[in-house]
N, C-alpha and C positions, 0 to 999 in steps of 0.2 A: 888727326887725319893726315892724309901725302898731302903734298903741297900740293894745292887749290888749282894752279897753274902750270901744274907736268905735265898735262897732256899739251899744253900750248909749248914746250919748250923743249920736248924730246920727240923722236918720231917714233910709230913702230919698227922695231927690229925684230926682226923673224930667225928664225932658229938656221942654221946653216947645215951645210948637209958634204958629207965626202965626194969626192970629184967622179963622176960621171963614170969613167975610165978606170979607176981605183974599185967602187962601192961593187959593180958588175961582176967582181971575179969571185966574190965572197959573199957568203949567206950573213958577215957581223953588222949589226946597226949603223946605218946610217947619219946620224943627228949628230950633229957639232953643237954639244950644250954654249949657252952665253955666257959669259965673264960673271961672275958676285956683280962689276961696277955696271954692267948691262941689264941685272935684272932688280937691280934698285933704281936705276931710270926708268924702266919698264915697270914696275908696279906702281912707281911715282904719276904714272900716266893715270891709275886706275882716280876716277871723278868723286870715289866716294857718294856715289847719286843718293837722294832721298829714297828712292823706289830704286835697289839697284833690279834691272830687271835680266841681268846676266845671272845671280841669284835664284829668281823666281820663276822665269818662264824660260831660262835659257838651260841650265844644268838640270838633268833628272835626279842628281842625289841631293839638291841644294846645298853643295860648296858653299860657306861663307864667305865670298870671292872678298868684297873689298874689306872684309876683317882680315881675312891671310896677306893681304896684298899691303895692307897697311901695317902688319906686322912687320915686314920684309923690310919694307921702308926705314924703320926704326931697329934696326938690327934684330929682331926679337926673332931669328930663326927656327927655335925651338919652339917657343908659342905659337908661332905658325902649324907647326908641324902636328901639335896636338889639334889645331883647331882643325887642321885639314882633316884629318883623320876623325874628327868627331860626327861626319858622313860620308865619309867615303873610307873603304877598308883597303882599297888598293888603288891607291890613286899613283903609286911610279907607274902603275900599268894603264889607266887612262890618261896620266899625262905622256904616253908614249904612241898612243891609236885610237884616242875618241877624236871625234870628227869635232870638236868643242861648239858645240850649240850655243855655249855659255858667250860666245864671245860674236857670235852672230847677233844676240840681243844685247850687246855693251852699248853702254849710252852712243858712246864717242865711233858708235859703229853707223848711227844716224846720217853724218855727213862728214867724217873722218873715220881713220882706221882702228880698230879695237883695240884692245889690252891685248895681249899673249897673255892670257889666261891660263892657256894649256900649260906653256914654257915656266912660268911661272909656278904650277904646280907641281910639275916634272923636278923644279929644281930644290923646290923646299925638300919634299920626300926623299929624294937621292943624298941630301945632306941631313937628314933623319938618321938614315942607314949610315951613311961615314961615321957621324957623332958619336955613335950607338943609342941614338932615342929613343928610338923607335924597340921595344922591348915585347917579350909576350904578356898579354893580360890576363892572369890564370883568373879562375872565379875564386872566390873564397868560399863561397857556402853550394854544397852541392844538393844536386834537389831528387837526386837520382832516379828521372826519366830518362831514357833511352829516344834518342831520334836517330833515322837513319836517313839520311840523303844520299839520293841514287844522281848521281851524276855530279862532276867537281868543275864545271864552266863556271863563269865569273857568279853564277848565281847559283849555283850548290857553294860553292866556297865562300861567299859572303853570307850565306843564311848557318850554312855550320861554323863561321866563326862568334855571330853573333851570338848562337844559340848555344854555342862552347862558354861563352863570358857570359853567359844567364845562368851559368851551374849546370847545364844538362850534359849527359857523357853522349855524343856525338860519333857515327858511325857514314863516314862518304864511305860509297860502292862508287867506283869509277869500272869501265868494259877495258879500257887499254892499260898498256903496264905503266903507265906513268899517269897523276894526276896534273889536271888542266884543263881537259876536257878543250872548246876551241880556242881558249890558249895557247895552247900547246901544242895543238895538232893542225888546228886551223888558219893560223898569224902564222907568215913567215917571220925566220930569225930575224932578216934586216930590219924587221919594225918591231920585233921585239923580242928579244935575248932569253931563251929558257930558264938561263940562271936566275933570270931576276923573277919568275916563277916559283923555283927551288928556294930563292931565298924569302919569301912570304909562305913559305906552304910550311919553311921549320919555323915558323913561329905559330902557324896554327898547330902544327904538331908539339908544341911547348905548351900548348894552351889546355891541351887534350883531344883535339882532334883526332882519329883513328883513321886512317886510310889505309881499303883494302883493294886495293888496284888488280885489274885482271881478273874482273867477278863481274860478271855480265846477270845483273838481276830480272828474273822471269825464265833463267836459262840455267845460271849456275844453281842459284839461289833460289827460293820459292815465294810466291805472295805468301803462302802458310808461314815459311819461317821469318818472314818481317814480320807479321801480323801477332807470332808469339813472342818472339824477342824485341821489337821495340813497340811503344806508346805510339810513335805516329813515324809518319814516315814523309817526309818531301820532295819529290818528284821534279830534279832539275835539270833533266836531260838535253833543252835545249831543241828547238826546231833540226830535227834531224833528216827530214824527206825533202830530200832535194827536187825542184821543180824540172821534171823530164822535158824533153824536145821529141814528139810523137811528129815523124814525119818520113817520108820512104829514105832508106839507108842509115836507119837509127842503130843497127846491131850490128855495124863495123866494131872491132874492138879497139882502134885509136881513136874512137868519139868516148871521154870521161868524163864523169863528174868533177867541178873544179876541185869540192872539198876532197875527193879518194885521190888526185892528181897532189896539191898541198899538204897533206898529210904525212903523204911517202917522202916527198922532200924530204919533211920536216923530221921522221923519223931517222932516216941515212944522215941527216945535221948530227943529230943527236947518237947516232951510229948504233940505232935499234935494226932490228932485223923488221925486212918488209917481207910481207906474206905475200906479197899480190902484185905480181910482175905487173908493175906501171911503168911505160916508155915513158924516156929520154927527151926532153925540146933539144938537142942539140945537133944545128945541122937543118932542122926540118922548118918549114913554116906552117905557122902552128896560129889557129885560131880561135878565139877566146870570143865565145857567144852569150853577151850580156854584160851591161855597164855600171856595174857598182863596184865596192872594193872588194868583193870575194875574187872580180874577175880581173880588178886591178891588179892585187896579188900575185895572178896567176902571169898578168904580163910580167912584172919583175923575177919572178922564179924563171919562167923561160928565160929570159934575157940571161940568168946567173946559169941557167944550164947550157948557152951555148946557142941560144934559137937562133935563125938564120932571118927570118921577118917572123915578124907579130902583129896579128892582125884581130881589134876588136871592135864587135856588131853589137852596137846597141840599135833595140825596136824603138825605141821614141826618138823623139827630136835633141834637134841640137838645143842645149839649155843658150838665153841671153846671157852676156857678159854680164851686164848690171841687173840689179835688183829688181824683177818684174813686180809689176801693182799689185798682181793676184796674190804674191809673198810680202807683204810689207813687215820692216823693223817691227817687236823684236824676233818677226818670225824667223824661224830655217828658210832659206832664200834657194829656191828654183834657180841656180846660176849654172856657168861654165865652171869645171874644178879640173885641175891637170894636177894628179899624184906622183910623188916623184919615182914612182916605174912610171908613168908614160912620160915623163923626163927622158927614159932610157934607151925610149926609141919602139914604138907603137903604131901605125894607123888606124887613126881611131874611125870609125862610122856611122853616123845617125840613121834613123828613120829606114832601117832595112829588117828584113825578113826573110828568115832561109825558107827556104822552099821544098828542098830534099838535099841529101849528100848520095854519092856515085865513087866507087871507086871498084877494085877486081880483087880476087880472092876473097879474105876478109878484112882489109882497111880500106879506109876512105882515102880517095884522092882529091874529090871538089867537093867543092861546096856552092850548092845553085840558089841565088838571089833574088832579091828584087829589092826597088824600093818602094817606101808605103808612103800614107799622108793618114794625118790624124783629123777626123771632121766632127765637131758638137753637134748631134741630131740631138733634137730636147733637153737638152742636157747629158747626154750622154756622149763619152767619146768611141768614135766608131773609127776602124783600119778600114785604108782602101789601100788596094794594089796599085802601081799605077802601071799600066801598059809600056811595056816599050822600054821600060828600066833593067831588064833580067841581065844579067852578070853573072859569072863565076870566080871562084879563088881558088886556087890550088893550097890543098891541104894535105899535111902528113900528122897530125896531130891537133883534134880538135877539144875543146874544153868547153861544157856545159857549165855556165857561171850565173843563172838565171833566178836565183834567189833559193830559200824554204818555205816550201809550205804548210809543214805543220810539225809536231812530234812523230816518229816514228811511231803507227799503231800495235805492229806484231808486237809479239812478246809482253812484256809487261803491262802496259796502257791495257792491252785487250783483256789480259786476264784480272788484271785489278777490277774491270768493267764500271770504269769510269765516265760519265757521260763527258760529251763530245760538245762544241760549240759548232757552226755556222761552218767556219774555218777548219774545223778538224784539231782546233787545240781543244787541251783540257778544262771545261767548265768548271769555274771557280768565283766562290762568293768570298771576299778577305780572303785570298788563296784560300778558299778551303775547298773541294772538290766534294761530288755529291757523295763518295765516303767519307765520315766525319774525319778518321782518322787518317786519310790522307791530303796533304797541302798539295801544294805545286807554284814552281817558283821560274821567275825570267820567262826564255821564248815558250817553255813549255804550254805555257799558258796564256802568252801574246802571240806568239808568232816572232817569225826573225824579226830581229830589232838590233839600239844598242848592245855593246858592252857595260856602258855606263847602266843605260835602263836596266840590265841585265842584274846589276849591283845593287842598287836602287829597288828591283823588286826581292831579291834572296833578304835583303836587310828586313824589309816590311813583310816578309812570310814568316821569315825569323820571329818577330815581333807578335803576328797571328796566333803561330806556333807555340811561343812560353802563353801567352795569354789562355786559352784554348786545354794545356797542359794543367794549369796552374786552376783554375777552372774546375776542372775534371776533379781535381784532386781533393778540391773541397768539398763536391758533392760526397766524394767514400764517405763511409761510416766511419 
């Protein structure tokens, strides 16, 4: 095990980050990785617990946190690195943008500061990659079914790698020209680098992976022709219906959806061609409606295109600094969280609600306000207005940042004619959807969630999927 007594004898160190001033003029990552002699103090901290419950209730892929962690300890960086990888398929890429759950339920998170969990995972896999460890794992025996996965987010690419190293010939349909799906399109560069995208996607493409990017299935392609050329098919599209704002001066055209505003960034980074004249933050003050990281995001991008202020409305309350009862260890914690875009210079807002936007021609210039209060009637939480609060902001650019609500119905969902949940996701028993032969994997079938969840479910549809396949095959004659 680390010594017994690391966590008494080192503090947490947090991962450092490019200067304020500097980071702003440029879309490249931010993160100042630790020293080698920084993250063998810092795994020295991990307790080695009887019940680690960063393990168990904290990570959705179940990381072997204090087996890697204790690896690290003892130089065994490359053992680390397989064991990482023995649940999680892209872990540089959640040690670069998961929200680490894992480390919210760390023992030493009870009444001191946790492990860097994430940082430590980020550093094993980054030195995977330098060593050359980290290799493609072709199958040896092939079983030659055909699966096709329609969409390459972290959870079409972790169910077609899986199901790549099970022997099956694997076919992703990705809509845009690049595979990544919101990788790619969705994550700014500053939090995560595309190359490091590119370089996991040529290892599934070593592995057998096919990627046919710029085929929009239900559109280009037919449910007839998946249904004759592949054995099944998995449905990873991702919560794609962004949740609207119905309210009078909805159809100015400087009110956007955050993800179609992100996107185009992300595409001019990448120096693809944008179809869809999306304005500029530069210059204007620009308002980002809703508080989670799609609309964090969306503050840091303004800021890198030049915004003059930035202003973001979240409906709920302001979270407590500490740990509230209703969240207790090793839950996810109802806290304050400051991302380093609103580092960069934000006005943040609780407890408001827009009311309408006003502006002349066809853009918006304000935005009309209020503030609300949150009341339990029987257990229910209920909005009130509250009199005498109303306000306005001057806006030249506003951003819809208010979650997904479900898969995208048109097109393919409709004509597969898949039954529907509560929610408007797709109904699935072990991913399996009420046609046999189709699965569905990540939001498609939760709803917005993690990246990690997102990982975590493609592995386990993968898994559904050969079982299901394999199955089938011994019933033939």
């Amino acid at each position: 095990m680390t010594d017994p007594k690391g966590f008494l004898k080192f503090n947490r160190q947090d991962v450092g980050h490019r200067p304020i001033e500097e980071r702003v003029k440029d879309f490249a990552e931010i993160n100042l990785p630790l020293t080698p002699d920084m993250i063998d103090k810092q795994a020295t901290r991990c307790m080695n617990c009887g019940i680690p419950f960063c393990h168990g209730s904290g990570c959705p892929v179940k990381n072997r946190i204090p087996e890697f962690n204790e690896l690290v300890h003892h130089g065994q960086w490359q053992e680390a690195c397989v064991n990482l990888h023995s649940t999680n398929n892209f872990p540089e890429i959640t040690g670069r943008i998961c929200p680490a759950p894992c480390e919210t339920a760390c023992t030493l998170g009870v009444n001191d500061e946790p492990v860097v969990i994430k940082q430590i995972e980020f550093e094993i896999v980054e030195k995977g990659f330098a060593e050359g460890w980290i290799k493609p794992l072709i199958a040896k025996i092939k079983t030659g079914k055909r699966v096709a996965v329609v969409g390459s987010g972290p959870a079409g690419l972790a169910a077609a790698q899986q199901l790549a190293r099970m022997g099956h010939d694997v076919v992703v349909f990705e809509k845009d020209e690049s595979a990544g799906g919101l990788l790619r399109y969705g994550i700014p560069d500053f939090k995560l680098d595309k190359k490091v995208i590119d370089r996991r996607l040529a290892q599934l493409v070593a592995e057998g992976v096919d990627f046919q990017t710029g085929v929009e299935v239900g559109v280009d392609i037919s449910v007839r022709y998946l249904r004759k050329m592949f054995d099944c098919v998995c449905l990873a599209m991702g919560a794609g219906q962004p949740r609207d704002l119905v309210i009078p001066g909805r159809g100015y055209e400087n009110i956007l959806f955050a993800m179609d505003y992100l996107s185009a960034q992300n595409k001019m980074v990448a120096g693809q061609e944008v179809t869809d004249s999306i304005p500029s933050a530069r210059g204007k003050n620009v308002v980002v409606i809703g508080g989670g990281d799609t609309g964090s995001d969306c503050v840091g991008t303004a800021r890198r295109q030049g915004a003059k202020n930035v202003f973001q409305l979240e409906i709920l309350p302001k979270p407590p600094e500490d740990r509230p009862v209703d969240t207790p260890w090793p839950m996810w914690p109802r806290i304050m969280r400051q991302s380093t875009s609103h580092e960069e210079g934000c006005e943040r807002m609780w407890s408001v609600t827009t009311k309408k936007f006003s502006g002349d021609d066809r853009r918006v210039r304000r935005i009309h306000c209020c503030k609300v209060q949150w009341e339990n009637i029987d257990g229910n939480w209920k909005l009130k207005e509250l009199e005498g609060t109303e306000f306005d902001i001057q806006a030249d650019l506003v951003l819809l940042a208010m979650g997904f609500v479900h898969v995208a119905h048109e097109g393919l969902v409709e004509t597969l004619d898949v039954q529907l949940d509560e929610s408007g996701n797709v109904k699935a028993e072990n991913f399996q959807s009420s046609e046999p032969w189709v699965f569905t994997a990540g939001d498609t079938v939760t709803g917005a969630s993690l990246v990690v969840r997102a990982i975590d479910s493609g592995r386990k549809a993968a898994a559904a999927i050969d079982n299901w396949l394999r199955a089938n095959d011994k019933q033939q004659p």
